[in-house]
TORTORBA-664469 format. One record per residue: residue number from 1; residue in one letter; chain; x, y, z of N, C-alpha, C in turn. Coordinates in nm, 2 decimals, always signed. Layout:
# TORTORBA-664469
<rec resi="NUM" resn="A" chain="A" n_x="X" n_y="Y" n_z="Z" ca_x="X" ca_y="Y" ca_z="Z" c_x="X" c_y="Y" c_z="Z"/>
...
//
This chain:
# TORTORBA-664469
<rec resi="1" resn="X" chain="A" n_x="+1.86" n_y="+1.00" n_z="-0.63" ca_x="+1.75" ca_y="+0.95" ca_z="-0.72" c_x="+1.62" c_y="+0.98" c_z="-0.65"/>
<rec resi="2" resn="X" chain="A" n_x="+1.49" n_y="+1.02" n_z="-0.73" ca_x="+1.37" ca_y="+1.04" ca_z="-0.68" c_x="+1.26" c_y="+0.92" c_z="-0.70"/>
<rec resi="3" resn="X" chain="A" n_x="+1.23" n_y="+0.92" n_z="-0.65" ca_x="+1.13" ca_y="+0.80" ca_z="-0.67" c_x="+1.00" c_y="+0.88" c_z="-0.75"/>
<rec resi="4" resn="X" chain="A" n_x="+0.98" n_y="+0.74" n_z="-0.80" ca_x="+0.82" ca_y="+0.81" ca_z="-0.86" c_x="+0.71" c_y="+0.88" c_z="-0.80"/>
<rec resi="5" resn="X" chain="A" n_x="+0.68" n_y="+0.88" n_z="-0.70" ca_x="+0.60" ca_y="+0.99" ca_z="-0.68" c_x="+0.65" c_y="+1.09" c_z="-0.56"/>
<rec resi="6" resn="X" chain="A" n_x="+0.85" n_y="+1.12" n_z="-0.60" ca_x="+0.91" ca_y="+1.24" ca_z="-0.50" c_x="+0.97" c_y="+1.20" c_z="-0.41"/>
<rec resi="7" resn="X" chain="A" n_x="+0.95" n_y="+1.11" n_z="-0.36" ca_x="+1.07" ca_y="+1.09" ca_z="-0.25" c_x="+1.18" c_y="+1.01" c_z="-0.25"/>
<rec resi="8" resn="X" chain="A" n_x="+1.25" n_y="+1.10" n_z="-0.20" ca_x="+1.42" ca_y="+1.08" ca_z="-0.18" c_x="+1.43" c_y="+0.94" c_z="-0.19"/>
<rec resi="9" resn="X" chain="A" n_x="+1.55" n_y="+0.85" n_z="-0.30" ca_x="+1.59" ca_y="+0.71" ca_z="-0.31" c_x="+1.49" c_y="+0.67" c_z="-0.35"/>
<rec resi="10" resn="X" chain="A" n_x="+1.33" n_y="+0.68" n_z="-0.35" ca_x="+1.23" ca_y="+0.61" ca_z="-0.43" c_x="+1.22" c_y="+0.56" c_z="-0.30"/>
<rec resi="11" resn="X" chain="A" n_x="+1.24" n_y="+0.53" n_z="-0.16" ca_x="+1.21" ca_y="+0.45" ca_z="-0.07" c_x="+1.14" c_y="+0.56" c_z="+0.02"/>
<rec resi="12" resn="X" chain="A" n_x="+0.95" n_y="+0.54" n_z="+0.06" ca_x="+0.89" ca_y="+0.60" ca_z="+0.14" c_x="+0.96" c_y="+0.58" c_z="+0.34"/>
<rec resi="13" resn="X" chain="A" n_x="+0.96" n_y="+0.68" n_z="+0.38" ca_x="+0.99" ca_y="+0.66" ca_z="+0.53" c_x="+0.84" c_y="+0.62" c_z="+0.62"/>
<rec resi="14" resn="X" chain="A" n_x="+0.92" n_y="+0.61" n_z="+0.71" ca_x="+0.82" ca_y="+0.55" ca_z="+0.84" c_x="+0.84" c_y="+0.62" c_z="+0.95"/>
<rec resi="15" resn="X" chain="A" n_x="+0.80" n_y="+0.70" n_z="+0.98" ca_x="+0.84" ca_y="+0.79" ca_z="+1.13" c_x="+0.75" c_y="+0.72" c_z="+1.24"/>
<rec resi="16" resn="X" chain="A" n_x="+0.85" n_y="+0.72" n_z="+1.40" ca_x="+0.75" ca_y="+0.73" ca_z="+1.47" c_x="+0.68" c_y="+0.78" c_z="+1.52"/>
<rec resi="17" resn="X" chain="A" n_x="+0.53" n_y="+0.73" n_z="+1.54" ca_x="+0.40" ca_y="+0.84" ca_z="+1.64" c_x="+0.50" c_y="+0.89" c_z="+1.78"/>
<rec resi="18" resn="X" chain="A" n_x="+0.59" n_y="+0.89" n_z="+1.82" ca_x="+0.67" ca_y="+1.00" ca_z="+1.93" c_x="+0.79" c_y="+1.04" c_z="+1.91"/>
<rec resi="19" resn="X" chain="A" n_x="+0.77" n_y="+1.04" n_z="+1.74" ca_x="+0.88" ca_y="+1.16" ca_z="+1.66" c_x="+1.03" c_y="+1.10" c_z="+1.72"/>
<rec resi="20" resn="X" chain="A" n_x="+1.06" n_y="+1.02" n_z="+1.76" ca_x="+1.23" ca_y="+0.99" ca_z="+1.81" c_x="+1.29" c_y="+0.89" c_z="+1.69"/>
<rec resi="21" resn="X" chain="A" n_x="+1.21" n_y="+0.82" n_z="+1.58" ca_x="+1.29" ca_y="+0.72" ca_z="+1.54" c_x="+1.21" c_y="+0.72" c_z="+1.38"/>
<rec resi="22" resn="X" chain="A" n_x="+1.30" n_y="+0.66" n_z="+1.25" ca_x="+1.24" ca_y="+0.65" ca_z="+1.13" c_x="+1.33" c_y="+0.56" c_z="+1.08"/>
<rec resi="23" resn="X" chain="A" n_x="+1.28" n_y="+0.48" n_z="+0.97" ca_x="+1.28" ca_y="+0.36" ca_z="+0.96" c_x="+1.26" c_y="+0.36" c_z="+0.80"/>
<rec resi="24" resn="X" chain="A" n_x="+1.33" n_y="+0.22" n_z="+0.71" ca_x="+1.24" ca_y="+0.23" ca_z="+0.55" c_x="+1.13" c_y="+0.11" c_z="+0.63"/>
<rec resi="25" resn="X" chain="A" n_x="+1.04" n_y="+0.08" n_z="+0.52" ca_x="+1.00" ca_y="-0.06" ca_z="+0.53" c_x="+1.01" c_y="-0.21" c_z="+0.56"/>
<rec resi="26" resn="X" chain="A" n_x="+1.12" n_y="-0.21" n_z="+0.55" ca_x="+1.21" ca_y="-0.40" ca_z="+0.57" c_x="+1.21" c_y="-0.32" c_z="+0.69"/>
<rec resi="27" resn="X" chain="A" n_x="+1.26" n_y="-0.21" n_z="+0.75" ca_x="+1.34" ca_y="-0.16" ca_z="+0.89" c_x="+1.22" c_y="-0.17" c_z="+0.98"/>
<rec resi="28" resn="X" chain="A" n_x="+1.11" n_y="-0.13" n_z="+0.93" ca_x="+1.00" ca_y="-0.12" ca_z="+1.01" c_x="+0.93" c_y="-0.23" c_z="+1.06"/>
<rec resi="29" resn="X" chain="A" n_x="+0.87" n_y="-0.34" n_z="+0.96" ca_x="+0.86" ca_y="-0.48" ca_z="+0.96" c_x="+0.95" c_y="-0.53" c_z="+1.05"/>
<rec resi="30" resn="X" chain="A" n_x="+1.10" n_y="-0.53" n_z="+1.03" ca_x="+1.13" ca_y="-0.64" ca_z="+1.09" c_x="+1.16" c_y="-0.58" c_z="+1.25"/>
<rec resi="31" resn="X" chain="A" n_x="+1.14" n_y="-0.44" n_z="+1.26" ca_x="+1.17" ca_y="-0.39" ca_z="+1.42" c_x="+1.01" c_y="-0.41" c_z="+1.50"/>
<rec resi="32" resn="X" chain="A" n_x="+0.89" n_y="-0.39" n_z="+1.44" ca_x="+0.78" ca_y="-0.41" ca_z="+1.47" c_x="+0.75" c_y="-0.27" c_z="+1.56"/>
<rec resi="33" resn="X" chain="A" n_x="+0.77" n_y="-0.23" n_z="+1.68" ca_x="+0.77" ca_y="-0.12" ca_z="+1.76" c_x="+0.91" c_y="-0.03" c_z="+1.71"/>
<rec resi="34" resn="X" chain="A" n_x="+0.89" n_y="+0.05" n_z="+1.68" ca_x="+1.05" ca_y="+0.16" ca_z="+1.72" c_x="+1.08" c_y="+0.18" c_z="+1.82"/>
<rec resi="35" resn="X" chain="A" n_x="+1.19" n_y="+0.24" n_z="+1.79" ca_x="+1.29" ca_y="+0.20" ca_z="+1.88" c_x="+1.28" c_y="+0.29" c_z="+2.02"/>
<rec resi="36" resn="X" chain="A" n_x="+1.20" n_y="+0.40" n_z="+1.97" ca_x="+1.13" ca_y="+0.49" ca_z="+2.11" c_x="+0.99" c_y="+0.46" c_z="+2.19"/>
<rec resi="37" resn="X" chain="A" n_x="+0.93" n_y="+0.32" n_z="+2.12" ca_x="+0.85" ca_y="+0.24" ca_z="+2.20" c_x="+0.68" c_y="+0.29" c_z="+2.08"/>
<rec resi="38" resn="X" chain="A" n_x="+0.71" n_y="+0.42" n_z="+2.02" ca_x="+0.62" ca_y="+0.45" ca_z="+1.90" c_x="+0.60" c_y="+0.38" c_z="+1.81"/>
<rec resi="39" resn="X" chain="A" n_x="+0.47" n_y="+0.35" n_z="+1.71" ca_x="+0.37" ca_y="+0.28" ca_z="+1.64" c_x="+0.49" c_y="+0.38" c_z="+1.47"/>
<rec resi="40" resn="X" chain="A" n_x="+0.50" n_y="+0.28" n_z="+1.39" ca_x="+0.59" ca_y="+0.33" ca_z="+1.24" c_x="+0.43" c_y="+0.40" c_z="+1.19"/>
<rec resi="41" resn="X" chain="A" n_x="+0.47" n_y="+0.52" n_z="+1.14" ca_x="+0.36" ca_y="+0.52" ca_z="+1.05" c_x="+0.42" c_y="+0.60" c_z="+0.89"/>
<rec resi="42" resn="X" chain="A" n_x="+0.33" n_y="+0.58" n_z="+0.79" ca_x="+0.41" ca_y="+0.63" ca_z="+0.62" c_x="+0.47" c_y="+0.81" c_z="+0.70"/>
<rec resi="43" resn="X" chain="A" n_x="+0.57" n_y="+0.87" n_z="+0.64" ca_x="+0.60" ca_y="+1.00" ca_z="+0.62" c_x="+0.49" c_y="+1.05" c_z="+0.56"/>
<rec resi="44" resn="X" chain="A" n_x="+0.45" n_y="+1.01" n_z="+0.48" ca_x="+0.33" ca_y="+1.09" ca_z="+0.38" c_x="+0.27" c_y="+1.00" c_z="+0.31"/>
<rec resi="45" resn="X" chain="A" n_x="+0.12" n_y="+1.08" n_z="+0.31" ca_x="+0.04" ca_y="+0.94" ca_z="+0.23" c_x="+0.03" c_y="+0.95" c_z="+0.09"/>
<rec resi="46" resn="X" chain="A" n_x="+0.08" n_y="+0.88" n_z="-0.01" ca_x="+0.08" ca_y="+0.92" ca_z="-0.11" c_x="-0.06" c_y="+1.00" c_z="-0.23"/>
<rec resi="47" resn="X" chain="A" n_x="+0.03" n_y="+1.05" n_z="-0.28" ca_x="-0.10" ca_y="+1.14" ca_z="-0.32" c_x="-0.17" c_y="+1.04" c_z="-0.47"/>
<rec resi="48" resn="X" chain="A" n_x="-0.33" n_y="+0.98" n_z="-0.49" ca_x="-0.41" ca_y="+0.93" ca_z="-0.60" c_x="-0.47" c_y="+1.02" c_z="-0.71"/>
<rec resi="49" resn="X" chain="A" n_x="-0.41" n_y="+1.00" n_z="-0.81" ca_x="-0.49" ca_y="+1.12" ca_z="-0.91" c_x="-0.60" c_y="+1.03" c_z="-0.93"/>
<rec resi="50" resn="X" chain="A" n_x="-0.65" n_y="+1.15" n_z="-0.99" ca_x="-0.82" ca_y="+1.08" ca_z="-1.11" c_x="-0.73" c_y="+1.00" c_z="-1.21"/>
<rec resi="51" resn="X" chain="A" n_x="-0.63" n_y="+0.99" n_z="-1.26" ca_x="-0.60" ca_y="+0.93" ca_z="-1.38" c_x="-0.57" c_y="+0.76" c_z="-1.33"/>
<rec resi="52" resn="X" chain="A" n_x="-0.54" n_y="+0.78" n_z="-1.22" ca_x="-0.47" ca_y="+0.65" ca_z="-1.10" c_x="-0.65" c_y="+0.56" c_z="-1.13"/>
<rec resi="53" resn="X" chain="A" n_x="-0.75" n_y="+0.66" n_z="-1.06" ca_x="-0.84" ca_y="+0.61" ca_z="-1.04" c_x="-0.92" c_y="+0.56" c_z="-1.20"/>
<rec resi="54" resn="X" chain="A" n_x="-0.89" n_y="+0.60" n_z="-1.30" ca_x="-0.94" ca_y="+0.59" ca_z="-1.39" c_x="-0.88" c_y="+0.47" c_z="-1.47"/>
<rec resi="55" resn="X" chain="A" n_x="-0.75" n_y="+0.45" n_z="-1.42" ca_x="-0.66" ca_y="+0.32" ca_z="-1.44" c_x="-0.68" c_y="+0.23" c_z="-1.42"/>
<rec resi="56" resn="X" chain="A" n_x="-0.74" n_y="+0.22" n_z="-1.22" ca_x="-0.75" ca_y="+0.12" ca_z="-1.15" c_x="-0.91" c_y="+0.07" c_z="-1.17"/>
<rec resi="57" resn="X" chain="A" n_x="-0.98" n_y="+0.14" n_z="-1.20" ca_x="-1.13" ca_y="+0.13" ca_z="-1.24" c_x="-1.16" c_y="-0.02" c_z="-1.24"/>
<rec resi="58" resn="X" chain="A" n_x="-1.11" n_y="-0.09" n_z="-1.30" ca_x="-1.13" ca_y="-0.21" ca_z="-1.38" c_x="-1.08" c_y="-0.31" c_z="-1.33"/>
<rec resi="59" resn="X" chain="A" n_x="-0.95" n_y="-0.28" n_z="-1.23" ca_x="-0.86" ca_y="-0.38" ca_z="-1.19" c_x="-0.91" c_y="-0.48" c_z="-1.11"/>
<rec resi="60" resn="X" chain="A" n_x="-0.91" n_y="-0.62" n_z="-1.09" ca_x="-0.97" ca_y="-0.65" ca_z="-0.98" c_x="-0.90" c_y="-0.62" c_z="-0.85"/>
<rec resi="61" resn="X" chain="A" n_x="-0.96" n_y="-0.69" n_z="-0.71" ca_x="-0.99" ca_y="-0.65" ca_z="-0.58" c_x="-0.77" c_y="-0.69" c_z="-0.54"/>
<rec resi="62" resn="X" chain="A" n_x="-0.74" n_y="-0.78" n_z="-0.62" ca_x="-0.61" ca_y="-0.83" ca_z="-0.55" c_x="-0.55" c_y="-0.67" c_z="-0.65"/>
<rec resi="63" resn="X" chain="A" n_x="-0.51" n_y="-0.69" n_z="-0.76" ca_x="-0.45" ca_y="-0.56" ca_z="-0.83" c_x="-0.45" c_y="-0.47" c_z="-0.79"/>
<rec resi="64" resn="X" chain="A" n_x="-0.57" n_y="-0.40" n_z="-0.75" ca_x="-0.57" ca_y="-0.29" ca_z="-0.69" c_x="-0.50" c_y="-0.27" c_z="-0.53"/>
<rec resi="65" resn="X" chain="A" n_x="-0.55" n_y="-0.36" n_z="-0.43" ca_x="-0.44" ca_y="-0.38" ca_z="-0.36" c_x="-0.27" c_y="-0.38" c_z="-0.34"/>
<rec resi="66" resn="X" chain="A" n_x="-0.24" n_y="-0.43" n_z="-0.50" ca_x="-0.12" ca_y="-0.46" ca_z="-0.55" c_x="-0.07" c_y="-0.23" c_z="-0.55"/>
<rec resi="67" resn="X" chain="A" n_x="-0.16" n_y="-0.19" n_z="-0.61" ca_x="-0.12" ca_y="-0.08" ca_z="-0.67" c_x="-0.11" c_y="+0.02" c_z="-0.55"/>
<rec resi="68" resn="X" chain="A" n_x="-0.25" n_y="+0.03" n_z="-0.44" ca_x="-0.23" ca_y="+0.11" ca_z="-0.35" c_x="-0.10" c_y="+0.08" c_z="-0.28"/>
<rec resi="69" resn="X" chain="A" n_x="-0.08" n_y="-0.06" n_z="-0.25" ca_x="+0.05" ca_y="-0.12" ca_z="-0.10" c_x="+0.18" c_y="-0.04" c_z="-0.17"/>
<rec resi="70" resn="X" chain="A" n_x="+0.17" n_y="-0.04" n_z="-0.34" ca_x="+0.32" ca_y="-0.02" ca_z="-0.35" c_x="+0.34" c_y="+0.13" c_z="-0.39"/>
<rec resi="71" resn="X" chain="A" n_x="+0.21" n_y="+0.23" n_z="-0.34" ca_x="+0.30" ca_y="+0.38" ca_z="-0.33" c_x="+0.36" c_y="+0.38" c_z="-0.20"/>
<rec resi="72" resn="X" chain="A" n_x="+0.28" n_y="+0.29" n_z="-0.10" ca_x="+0.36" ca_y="+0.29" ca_z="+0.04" c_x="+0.51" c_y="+0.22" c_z="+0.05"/>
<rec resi="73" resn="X" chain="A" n_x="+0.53" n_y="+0.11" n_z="-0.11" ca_x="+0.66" ca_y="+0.01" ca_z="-0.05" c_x="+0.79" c_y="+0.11" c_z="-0.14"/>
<rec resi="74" resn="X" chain="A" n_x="+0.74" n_y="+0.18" n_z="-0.27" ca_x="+0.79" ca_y="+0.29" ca_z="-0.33" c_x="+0.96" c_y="+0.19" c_z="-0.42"/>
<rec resi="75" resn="X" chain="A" n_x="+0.89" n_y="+0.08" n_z="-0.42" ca_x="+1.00" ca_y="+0.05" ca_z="-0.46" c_x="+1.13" c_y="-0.06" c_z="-0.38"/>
<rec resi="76" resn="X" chain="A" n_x="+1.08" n_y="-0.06" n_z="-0.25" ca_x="+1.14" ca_y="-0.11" ca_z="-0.18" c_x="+1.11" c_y="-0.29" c_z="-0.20"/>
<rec resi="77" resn="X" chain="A" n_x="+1.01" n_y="-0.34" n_z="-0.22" ca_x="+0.96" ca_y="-0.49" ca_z="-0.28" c_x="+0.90" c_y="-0.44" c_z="-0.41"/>
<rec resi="78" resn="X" chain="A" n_x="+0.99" n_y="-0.54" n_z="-0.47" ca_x="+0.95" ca_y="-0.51" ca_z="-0.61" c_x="+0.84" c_y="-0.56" c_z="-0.65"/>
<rec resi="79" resn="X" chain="A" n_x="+0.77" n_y="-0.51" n_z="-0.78" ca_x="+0.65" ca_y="-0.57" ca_z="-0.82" c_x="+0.64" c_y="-0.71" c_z="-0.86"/>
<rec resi="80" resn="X" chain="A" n_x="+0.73" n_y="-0.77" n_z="-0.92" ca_x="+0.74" ca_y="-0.93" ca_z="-0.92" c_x="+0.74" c_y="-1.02" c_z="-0.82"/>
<rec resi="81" resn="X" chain="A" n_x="+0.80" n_y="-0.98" n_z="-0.69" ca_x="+0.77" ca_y="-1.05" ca_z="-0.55" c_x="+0.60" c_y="-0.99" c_z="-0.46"/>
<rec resi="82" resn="X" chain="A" n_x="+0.60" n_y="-0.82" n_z="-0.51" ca_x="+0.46" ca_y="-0.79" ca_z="-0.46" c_x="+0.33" c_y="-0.88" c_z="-0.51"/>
<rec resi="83" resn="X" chain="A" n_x="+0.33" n_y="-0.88" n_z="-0.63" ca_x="+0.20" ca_y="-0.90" ca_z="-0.73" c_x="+0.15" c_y="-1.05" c_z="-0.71"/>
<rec resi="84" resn="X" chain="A" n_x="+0.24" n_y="-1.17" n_z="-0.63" ca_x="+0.19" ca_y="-1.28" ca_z="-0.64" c_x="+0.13" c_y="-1.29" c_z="-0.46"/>
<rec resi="85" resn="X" chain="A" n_x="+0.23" n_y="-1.21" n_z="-0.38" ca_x="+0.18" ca_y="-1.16" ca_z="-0.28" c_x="-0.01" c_y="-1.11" c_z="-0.21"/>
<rec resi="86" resn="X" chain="A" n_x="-0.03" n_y="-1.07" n_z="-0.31" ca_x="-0.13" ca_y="-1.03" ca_z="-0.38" c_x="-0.25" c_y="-1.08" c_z="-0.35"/>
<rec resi="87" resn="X" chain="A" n_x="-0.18" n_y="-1.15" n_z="-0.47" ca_x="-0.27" ca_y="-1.26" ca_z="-0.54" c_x="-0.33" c_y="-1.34" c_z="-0.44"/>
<rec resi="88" resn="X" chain="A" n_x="-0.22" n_y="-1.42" n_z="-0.34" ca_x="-0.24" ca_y="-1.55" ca_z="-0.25" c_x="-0.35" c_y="-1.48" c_z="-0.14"/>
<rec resi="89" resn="X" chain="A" n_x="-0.32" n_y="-1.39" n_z="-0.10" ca_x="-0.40" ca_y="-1.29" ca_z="-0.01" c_x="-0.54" c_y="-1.34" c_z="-0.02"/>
<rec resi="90" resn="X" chain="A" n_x="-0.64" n_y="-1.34" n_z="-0.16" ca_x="-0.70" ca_y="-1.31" ca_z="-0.20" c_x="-0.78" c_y="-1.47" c_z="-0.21"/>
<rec resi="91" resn="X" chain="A" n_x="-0.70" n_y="-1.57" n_z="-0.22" ca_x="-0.79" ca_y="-1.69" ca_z="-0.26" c_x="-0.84" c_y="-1.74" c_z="-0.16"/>
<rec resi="92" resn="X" chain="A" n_x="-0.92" n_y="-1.83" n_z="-0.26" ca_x="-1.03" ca_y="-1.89" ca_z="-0.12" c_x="-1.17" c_y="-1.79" c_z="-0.11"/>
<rec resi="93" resn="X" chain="A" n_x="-1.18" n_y="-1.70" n_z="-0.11" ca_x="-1.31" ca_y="-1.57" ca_z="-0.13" c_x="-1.39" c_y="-1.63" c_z="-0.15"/>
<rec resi="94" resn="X" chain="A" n_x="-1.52" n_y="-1.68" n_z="-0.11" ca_x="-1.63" ca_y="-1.78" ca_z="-0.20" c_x="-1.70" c_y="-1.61" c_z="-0.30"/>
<rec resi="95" resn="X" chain="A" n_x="-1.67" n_y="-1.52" n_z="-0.30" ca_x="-1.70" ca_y="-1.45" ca_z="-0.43" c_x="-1.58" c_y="-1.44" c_z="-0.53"/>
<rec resi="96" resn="X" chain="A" n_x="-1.52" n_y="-1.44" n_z="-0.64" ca_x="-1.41" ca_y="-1.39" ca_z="-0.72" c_x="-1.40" c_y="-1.26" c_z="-0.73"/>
<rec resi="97" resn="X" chain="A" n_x="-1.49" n_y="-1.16" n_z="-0.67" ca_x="-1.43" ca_y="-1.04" ca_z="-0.68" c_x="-1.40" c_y="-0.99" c_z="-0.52"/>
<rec resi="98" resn="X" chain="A" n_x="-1.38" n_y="-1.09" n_z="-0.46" ca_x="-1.41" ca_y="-1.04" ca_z="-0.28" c_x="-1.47" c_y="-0.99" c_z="-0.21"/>
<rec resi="99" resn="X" chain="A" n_x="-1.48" n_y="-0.87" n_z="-0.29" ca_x="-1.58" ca_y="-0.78" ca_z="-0.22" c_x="-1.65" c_y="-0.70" c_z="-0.33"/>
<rec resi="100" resn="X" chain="A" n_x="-1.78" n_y="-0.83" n_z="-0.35" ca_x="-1.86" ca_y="-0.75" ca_z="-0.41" c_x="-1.97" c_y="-0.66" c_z="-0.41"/>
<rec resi="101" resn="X" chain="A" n_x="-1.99" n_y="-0.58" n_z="-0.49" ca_x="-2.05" ca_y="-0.43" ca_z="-0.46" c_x="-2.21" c_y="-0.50" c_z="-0.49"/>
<rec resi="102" resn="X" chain="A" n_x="-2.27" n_y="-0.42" n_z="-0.43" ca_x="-2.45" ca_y="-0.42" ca_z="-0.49" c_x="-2.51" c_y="-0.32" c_z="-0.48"/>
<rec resi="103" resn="X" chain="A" n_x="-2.60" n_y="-0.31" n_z="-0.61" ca_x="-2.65" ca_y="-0.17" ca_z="-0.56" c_x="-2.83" c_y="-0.19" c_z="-0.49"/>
<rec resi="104" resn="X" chain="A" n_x="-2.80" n_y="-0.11" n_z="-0.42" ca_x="-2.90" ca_y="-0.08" ca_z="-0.35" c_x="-3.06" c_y="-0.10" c_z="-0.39"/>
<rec resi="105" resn="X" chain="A" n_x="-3.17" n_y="-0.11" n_z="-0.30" ca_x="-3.31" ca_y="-0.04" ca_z="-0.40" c_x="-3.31" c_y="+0.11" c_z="-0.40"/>
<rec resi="106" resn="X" chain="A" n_x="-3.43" n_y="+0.15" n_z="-0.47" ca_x="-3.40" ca_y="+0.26" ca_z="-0.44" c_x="-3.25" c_y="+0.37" c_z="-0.47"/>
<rec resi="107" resn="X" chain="A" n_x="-3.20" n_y="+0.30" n_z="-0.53" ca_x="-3.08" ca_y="+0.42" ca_z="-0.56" c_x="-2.97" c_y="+0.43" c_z="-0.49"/>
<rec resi="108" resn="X" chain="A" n_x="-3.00" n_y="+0.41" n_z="-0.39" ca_x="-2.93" ca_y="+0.44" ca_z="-0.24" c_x="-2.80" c_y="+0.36" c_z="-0.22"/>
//
C-alpha cells in the first residue's frame, strides 16, 4: 500500500543522524535516542503544493498545525486522536488566533 503522499505502508520513516538505525513514529517517540546513540529525523520532508496552501489559507493556528504534523505521522495517529491533540495545544493563548499577524507601517 502507498500512502498519500508515496510512501511505502502510508507510514513516513525516521532515520538516524549516524545512518545506523530507522524507526516509524510510535518507534521513534517511544525510543527517544536510536539505537546508535543518533537524533530520529523524517526520511523526507514532505512535499506542500500551492493547492495545500490555498486550502490551509483560512484554517486556524491549531488546524493547520493539525495538517502539517500529519504529512510527518502519514497515517500512523489518526486524525480523530490527532485533531483534539491539536486543539488542547493551543488553549489558554490570551489571543484566539495565537499567533497573530500585524501588519507593519509602512508596508514593511
Amino acid at each position: 500500500r502507498v500512502g498519500s503522499r508515496g510512501s511505502e505502508l502510508g507510514r513516513m520513516k525516521y532515520v538516524s543522524t549516524r545512518g545506523g538505525d530507522e524507526a516509524t513514529f510510535a518507534e521513534a517517540i517511544a525510543r527517544g535516542y536510536a539505537r546508535d546513540g543518533g537524533l530520529y529525523m523524517p526520511e523526507h520532508v514532505p512535499q506542500i503544493t500551492l493547492k495545500d496552501l490555498e486550502e490551509w489559507k483560512h484554517h486556524s493556528f491549531a488546524l493547520l498545525c493539525e495538517e502539517i504534523i500529519a504529512l510527518f505521522l502519514e497515517n500512523e495517529v489518526p486524525r480523530s486522536d490527532l485533531r483534539p491533540l491539536m486543539t488542547r495545544c493551543f488553549v489558554g493563548f490570551a489571543d484566539s488566533s495565537v499567533v497573530p499577524l500585524k501588519h507593519l507601517a509602512g508596508g514593511g
